[in-house]
Structure formats: C-alpha cells, structure tokens
C-alpha positions, 0 to 999 in steps of 0.5 A: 500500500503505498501512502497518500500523496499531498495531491491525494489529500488534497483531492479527497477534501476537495471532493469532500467540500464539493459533496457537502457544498451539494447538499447544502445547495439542495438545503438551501434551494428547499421548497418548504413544502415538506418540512420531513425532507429539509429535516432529512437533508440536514441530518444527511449533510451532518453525517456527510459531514462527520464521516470526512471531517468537515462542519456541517455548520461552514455549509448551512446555517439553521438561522437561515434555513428557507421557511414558510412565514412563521407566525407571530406567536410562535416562539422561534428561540423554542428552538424553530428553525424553519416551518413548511407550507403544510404548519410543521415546524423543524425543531431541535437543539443540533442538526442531530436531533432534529424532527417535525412538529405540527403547529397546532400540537406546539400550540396546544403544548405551550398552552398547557404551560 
C-alpha cells in the first residue's frame, strides 16, 4: 500500500467540500413544502459531514434555513428553525436531533404551560 500523496489529500477534501457544498445547495434551494425532507437533508449533510471531517455548520446555517412565514406567536428561540407550507415546524437543539412538529400540537403544548 503505498501512502497518500499531498495531491491525494488534497483531492479527497476537495471532493469532500464539493459533496457537502451539494447538499447544502439542495438545503438551501428547499421548497418548504415538506418540512420531513429539509429535516432529512440536514441530518444527511451532518453525517456527510462527520464521516470526512468537515462542519456541517461552514455549509448551512439553521438561522437561515428557507421557511414558510412563521407566525407571530410562535416562539422561534423554542428552538424553530424553519416551518413548511403544510404548519410543521423543524425543531431541535443540533442538526442531530432534529424532527417535525405540527403547529397546532406546539400550540396546544405551550398552552398547557
């Protein structure tokens, strides 16, 4: 087995980059129809990722994530990143734990508080 060249590093993480550039396109061009799909995007940059040695947080910013227009009393420091056309909402503290909430279930929850 012979050792990997500077070159062969160098390609590796430049094809690394561009695969991670990739989906965080696809994350930033999302349709907010489906919020289930933006949540499988993430977790799928986050594991691309961390299998080479790359942030997922230097390609997609969850402050910035595409969204429907979150209404007013919806407390987005929840946290709420980003809400579909259909009202579920994309919660979670990491891109490792993020999930789906309907609008109405986050409402009847903070109205229980």
């Amino acid at each position: 087995m012979t050792a990997a060249t500077p070159c062969k590093i160098a390609w590796v993480l430049t094809a690394a980059h561009a695969g991670a550039s990739c989906i965080a396109a696809h994350i930033r061009d999302w349709d907010t129809k489906d919020a289930d799909r933006l949540v499988d995007m993430l977790q799928a940059l986050t594991t691309f990722c961390d299998g080479n040695d790359l942030n997922a947080n230097d390609y997609v910013d969850l402050a910035c994530l595409p969204s429907a227009d979150i209404p007013s009393d919806v407390d987005t420091s929840y946290p709420i990143w980003a809400m579909d056309l259909e009202n579920n909402l994309v919660v979670g503290e990491t891109p490792d734990d993020l999930s789906t909430l309907p609008l109405a279930e986050y409402r009847e929850d903070r109205a229980e508080d």
